[in-house]
VOZAZA-992688 format. One line per 2 residues: number of its first residue (from 1); their letters; for each residue z, x, y of C-alpha. Coordinates in steps of 0.25 Angstrom, whole numbers, always signed. Layout:
// VOZAZA-992688
NUM> A> Z:X:Y ~ ... $
END
This chain:
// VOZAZA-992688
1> XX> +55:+59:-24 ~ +60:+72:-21 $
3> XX> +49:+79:-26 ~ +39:+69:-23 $
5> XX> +41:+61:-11 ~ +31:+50:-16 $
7> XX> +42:+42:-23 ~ +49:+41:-9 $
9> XX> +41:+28:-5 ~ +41:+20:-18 $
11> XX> +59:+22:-17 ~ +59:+17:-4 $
13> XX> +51:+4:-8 ~ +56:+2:-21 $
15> XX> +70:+3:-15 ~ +66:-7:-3 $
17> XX> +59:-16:-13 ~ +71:-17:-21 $
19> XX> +82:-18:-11 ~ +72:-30:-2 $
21> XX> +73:-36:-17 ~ +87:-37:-17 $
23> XX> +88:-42:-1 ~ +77:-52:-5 $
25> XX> +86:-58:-17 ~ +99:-59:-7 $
27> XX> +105:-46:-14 ~ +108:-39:+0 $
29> XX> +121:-33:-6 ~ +115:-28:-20 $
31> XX> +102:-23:-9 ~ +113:-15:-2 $
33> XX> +119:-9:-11 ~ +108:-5:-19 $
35> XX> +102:+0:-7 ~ +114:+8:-5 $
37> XX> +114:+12:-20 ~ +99:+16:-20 $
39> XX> +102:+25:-6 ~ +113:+31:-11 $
41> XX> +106:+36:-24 ~ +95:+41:-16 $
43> XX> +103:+49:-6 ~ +110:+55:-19 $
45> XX> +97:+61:-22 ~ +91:+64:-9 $
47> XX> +103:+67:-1 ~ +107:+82:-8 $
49> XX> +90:+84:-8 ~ +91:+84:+7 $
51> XX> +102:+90:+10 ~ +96:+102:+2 $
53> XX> +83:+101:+9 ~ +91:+102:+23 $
55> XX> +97:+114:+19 ~ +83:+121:+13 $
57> XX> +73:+115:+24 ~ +82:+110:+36 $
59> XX> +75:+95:+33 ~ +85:+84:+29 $
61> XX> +75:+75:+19 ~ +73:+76:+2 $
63> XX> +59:+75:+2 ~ +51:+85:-2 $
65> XX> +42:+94:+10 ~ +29:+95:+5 $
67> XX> +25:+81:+8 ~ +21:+84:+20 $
69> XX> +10:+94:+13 ~ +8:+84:+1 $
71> XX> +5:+72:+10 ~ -4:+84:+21 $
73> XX> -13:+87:+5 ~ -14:+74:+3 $
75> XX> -20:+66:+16 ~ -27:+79:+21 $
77> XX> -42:+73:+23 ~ -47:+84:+13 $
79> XX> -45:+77:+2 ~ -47:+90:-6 $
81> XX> -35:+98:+0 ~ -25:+92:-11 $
83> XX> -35:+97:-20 ~ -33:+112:-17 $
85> XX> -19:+111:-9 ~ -12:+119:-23 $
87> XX> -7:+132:-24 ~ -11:+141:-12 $
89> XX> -18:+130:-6 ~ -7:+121:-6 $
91> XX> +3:+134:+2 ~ -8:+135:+12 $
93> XX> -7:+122:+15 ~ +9:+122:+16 $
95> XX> +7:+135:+28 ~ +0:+125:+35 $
97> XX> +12:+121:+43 ~ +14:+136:+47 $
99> XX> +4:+137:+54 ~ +10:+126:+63 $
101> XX> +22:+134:+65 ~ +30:+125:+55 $
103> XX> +39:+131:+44 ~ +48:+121:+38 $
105> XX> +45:+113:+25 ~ +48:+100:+34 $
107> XX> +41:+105:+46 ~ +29:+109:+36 $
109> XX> +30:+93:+30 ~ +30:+88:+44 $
111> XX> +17:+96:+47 ~ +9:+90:+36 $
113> XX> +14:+75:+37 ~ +8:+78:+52 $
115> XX> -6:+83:+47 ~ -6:+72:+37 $
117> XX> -4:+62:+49 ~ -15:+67:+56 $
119> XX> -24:+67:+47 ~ -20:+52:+43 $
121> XX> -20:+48:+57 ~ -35:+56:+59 $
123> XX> -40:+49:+46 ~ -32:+36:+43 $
125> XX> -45:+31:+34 ~ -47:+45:+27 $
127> XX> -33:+45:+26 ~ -34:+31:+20 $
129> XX> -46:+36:+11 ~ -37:+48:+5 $
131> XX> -27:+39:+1 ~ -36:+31:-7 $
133> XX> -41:+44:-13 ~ -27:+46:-19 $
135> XX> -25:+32:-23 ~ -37:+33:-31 $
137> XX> -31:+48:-37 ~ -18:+42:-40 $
139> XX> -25:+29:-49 ~ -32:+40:-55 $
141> XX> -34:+40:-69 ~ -34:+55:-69 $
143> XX> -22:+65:-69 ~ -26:+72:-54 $
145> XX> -22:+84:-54 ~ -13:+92:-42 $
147> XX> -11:+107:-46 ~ -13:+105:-62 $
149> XX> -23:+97:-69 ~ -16:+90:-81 $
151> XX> -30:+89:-86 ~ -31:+103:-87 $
153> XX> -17:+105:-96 ~ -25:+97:-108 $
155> XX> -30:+111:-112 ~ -16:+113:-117 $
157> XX> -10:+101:-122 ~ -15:+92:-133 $
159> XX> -6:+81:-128 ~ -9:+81:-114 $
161> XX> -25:+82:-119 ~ -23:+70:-127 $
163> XX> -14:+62:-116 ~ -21:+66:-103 $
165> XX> -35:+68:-101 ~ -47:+62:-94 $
167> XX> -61:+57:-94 ~ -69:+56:-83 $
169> XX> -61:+51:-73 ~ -53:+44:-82 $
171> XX> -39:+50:-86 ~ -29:+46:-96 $
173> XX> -20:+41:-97 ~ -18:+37:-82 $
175> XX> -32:+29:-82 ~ -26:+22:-95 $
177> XX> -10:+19:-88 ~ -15:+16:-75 $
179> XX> -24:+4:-79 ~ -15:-2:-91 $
181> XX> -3:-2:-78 ~ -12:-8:-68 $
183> XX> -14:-19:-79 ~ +0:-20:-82 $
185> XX> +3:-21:-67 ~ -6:-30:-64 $
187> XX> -3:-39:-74 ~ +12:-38:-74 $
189> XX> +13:-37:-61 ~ +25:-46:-60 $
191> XX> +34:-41:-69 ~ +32:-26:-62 $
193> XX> +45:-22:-56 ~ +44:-20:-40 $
195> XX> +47:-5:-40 ~ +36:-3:-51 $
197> XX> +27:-8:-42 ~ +32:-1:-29 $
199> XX> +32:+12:-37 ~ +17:+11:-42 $
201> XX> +14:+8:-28 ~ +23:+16:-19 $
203> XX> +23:+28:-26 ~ +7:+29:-27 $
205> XX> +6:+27:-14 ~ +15:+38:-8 $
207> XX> +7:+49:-19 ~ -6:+41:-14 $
209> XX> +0:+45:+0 ~ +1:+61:-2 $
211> XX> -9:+64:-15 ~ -11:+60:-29 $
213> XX> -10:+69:-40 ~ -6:+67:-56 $
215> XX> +9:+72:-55 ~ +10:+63:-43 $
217> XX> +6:+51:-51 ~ +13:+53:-64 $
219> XX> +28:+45:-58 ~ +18:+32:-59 $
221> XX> +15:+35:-73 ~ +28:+28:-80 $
223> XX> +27:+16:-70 ~ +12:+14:-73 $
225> XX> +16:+16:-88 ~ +25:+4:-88 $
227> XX> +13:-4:-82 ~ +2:+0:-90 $
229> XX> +12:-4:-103 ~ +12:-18:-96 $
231> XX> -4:-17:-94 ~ -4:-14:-110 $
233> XX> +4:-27:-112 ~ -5:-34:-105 $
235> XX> -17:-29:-110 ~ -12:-32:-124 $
237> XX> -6:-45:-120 ~ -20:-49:-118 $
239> XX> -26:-43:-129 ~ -17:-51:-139 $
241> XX> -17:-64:-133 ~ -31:-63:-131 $
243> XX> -30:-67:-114 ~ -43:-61:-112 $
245> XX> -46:-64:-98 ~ -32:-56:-96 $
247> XX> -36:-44:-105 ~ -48:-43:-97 $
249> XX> -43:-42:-83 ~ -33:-32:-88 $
251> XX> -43:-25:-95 ~ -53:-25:-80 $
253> XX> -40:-20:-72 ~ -38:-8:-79 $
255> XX> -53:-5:-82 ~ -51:-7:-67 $
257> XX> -39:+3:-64 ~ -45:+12:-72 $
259> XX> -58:+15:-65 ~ -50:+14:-53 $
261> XX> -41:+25:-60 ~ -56:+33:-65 $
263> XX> -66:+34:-58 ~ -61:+38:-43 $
265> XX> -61:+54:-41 ~ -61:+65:-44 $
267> XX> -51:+68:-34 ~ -48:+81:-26 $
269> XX> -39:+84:-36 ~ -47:+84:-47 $
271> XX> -52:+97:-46 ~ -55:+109:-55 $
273> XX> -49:+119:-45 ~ -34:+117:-50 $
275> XX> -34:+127:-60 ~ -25:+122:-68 $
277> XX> -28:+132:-78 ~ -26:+143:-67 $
279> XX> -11:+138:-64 ~ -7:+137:-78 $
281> XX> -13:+151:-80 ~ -6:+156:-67 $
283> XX> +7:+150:-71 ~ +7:+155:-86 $
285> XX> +4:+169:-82 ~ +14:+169:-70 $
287> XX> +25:+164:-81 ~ +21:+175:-91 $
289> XX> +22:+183:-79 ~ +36:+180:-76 $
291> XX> +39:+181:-90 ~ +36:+198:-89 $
293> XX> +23:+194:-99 ~ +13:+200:-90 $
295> XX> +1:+203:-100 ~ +4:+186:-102 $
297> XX> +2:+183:-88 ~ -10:+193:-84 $
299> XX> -17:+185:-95 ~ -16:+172:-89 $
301> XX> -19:+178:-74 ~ -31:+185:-81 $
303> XX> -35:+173:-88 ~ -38:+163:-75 $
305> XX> -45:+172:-68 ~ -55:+173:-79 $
307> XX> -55:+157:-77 ~ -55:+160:-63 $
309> XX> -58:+171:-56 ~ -55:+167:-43 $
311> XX> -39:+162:-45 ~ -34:+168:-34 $
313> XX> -20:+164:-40 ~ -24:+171:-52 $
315> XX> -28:+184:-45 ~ -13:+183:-40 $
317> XX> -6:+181:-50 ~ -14:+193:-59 $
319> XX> -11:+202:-48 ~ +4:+199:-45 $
321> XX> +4:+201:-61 ~ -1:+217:-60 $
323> XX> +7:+220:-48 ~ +20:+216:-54 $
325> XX> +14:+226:-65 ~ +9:+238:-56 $
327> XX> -4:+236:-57 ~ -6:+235:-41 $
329> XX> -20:+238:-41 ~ -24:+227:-52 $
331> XX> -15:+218:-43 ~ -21:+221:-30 $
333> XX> -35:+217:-37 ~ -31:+204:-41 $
335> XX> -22:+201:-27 ~ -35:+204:-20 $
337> XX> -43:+195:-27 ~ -32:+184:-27 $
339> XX> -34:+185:-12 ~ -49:+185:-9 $
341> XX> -48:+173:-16 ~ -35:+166:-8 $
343> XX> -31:+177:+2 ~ -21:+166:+9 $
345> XX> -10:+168:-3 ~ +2:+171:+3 $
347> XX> +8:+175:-12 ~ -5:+187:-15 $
349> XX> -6:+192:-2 ~ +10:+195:-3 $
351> XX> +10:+200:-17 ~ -4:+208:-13 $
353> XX> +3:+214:-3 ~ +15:+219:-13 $
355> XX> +5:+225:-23 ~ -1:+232:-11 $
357> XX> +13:+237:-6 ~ +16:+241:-20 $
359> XX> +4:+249:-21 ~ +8:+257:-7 $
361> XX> -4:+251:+0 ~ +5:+243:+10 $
363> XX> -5:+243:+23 ~ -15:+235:+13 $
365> XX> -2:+227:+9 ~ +2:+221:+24 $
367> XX> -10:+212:+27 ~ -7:+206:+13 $
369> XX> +9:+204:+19 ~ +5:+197:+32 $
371> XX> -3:+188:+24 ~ +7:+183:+15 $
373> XX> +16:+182:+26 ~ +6:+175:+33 $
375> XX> +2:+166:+24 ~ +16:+162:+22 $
377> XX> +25:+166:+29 ~ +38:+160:+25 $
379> XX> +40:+168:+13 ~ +50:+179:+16 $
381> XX> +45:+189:+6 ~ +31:+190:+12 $
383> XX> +37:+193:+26 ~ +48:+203:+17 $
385> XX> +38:+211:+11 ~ +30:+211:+23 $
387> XX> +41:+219:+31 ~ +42:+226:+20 $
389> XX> +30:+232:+20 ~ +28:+232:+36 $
391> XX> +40:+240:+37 ~ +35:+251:+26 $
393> XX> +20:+253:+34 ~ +30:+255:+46 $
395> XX> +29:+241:+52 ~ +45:+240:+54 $
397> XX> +45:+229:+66 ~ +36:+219:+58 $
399> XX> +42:+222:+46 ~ +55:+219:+54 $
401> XX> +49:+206:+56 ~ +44:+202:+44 $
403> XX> +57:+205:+37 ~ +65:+197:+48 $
405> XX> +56:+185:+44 ~ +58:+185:+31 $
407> XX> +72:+185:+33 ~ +71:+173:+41 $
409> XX> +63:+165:+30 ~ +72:+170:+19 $
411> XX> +86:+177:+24 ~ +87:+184:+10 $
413> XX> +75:+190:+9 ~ +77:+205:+2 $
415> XX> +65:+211:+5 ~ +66:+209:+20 $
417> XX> +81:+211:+20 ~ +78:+224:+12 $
419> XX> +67:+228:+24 ~ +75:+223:+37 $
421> XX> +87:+233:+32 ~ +76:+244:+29 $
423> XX> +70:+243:+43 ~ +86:+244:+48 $
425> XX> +88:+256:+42 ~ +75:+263:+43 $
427> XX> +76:+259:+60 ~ +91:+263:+62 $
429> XX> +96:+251:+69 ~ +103:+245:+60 $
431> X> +96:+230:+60 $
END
């Protein structure tokens, strides 16, 4: 729950349920005291979570802050934004708040629950027609994707070819455990404890709430396990004691379940523009990288914009890669290219400015500065640098300024600590 706030409302009626069950068989004192029991656990958790976040963020709560950005992706009327809200996309939609003047993570969350009002309140039937949409997701058959395709991993694993794939738009083995646990549900339905219910209901529903995605229904897996076991049972049961009128109506619900689970989509998840195979290549050559194997990670860089020439990410990557080796002009080439292609990165305007600053072409490097610190500007080593290279072009009151701004956002900041004592001494007043 502290990681994903969706398990929130399945605790709160599970617990209800179970305490009212108590009440109802006259058990106010074992209610009470496991009430009191089930609170004090909770708080053990929690409490300390909270306390921390006070001391970070100034806001008193153990819920994480990007449900207010997750809930805003998830009932925007463009049904395709969760589609591209990854990577880049995704920060671009976290400055949003900035613009309203709003720099806290909690002031940020507030901002988003209030454009997700308003779009509810403006739509209630689009709103109501979203929500089906992701009910219909979460059913799936098929593994939806968020910002890896598991579909795409096959390539490299045997087991995971032969354990998760799919046909059409059916996928395995969801579209086979989902019917056999609708069977088994069914069919047992009295034997099901409450909170197995409450949590293949309540928990759904909150995911349903924000958006759906294959990781975010993987904690029903083991639940829906246990039921489709019971299906198989029941199935079998039917099949031996030759109840054919039963084995039939089993057999017609889960045929049932599983179109349900099929044909629906594709969805604007499913999509080709994820790139797994990009992410993978940009992860494996940032590790070899870091690692100090260079020719290792070029190769990889190399090799996806050969698959995809315009990977702006890619560009980036490459060109941090030959500047960190001297080879400024081979950067600034592939820094240029990675910003026609997405000139709104805060991280390749900033690193193009330091290769340009290296290179001792720092007029060209500025406009690369302000727009990094532009595009965000509550990351102190972009205002830092900035000063930095304000003050060497003989800018010294704004480089003042963006030094004292860095400070501000982070009191430790070496760079801008370095240039405020530099503008002292060079000024003679001592400040």
């Amino acid at each position: 729950m502290l990681t994903r706030a969706e398990f929130l409302p399945f605790l709160v009626i599970a617990a209800a349920a179970q305490l009212a069950a108590l009440t109802r068989r006259g058990e106010r004192g074992a209610a009470a005291r496991a009430g009191a029991a089930g609170a004090a656990g909770f708080l053990a958790v929690t409490l300390p979570v909270a306390v921390l976040n006070t001391r970070v963020t100034g806001h008193f709560g153990f819920l994480p802050y990007a449900g207010g950005i997750n809930l805003y992706v998830g009932n925007h009327p463009d049904r395709t934004l969760v589609a591209t809200a990854v990577g880049d996309d995704w920060k671009r939609i976290r400055r949003l708040p900035l613009a309203a003047g709003l720099t806290a993570p909690y002031d940020a969350q507030r901002y988003f629950y209030h454009q997700t009002r308003t779009y509810i309140a403006g739509d209630p039937l689009g709103f109501l027609a979203r929500l089906g949409d992701k009910a219909l997701q979460f059913v799936s058959s098929r593994e939806i994707p968020r910002d890896v395709d598991v579909y795409e991993l096959r390539r490299w694993s045997w087991i995971q070819r032969l354990l998760t794939w799919k046909v059409g738009g059916f996928g395995f083995p969801f579209g086979v455990l989902l019917p056999l646990a609708a069977v088994g549900l069914v069919a047992q339905r009295r034997c099901r404890p409450t909170p197995l219910w409450l949590f293949l209901t309540g928990y759904p529903l909150a995911v349903v709430l924000v958006f759906v995605a294959g990781r975010f229904r993987v904690p029903v897996v083991p639940v829906l396990a246990i039921a489709a076991a019971a299906g198989a049972i029941v199935l079998w049961q039917a099949w031996r004691e030759r109840r054919w009128r039963r084995l039939a109506g089993a057999v017609a619900g889960g045929v049932l379940v599983a179109v349900l689970a099929t044909v629906p989509g594709p969805f604007p998840l499913e999509r080709d523009e994820l790139r797994t195979a990009t992410r993978l290549n940009l992860a494996l050559g940032r590790t070899y990288a870091a690692r100090g194997q260079v020719g290792l990670a070029q190769a990889c860089f190399e090799r996806d914009l050969a698959e995809h020439p315009d990977s702006a990410r890619a560009h980036a990557e490459l060109g941090l890669l030959l500047a960190r080796q001297g080879r400024l002009d081979d950067a600034l080439a592939h820094y240029a290219a990675a910003l026609r292609l997405d000139p709104e990165s805060a991280p390749t305007q900033f690193n193009c400015a330091l290769a340009l600053a290296e290179a001792g072409r720092l007029p060209e490097a500025l406009p690369h500065f302000a727009a990094a610190v532009r595009l965000e500007p509550y990351v102190a080593r972009y205002h830092a640098w900035y000063g930095r290279a304000l003050a060497a072009v003989g800018r010294p009151a704004e480089a003042r300024a963006a030094f004292e701004r860095a400070l501000a956002l982070e009191p430790a900041e070496p760079e801008a600590r370095r240039g405020l004592a530099r503008l002292a001494g060079s000024s003679g007043d001592g400040r």
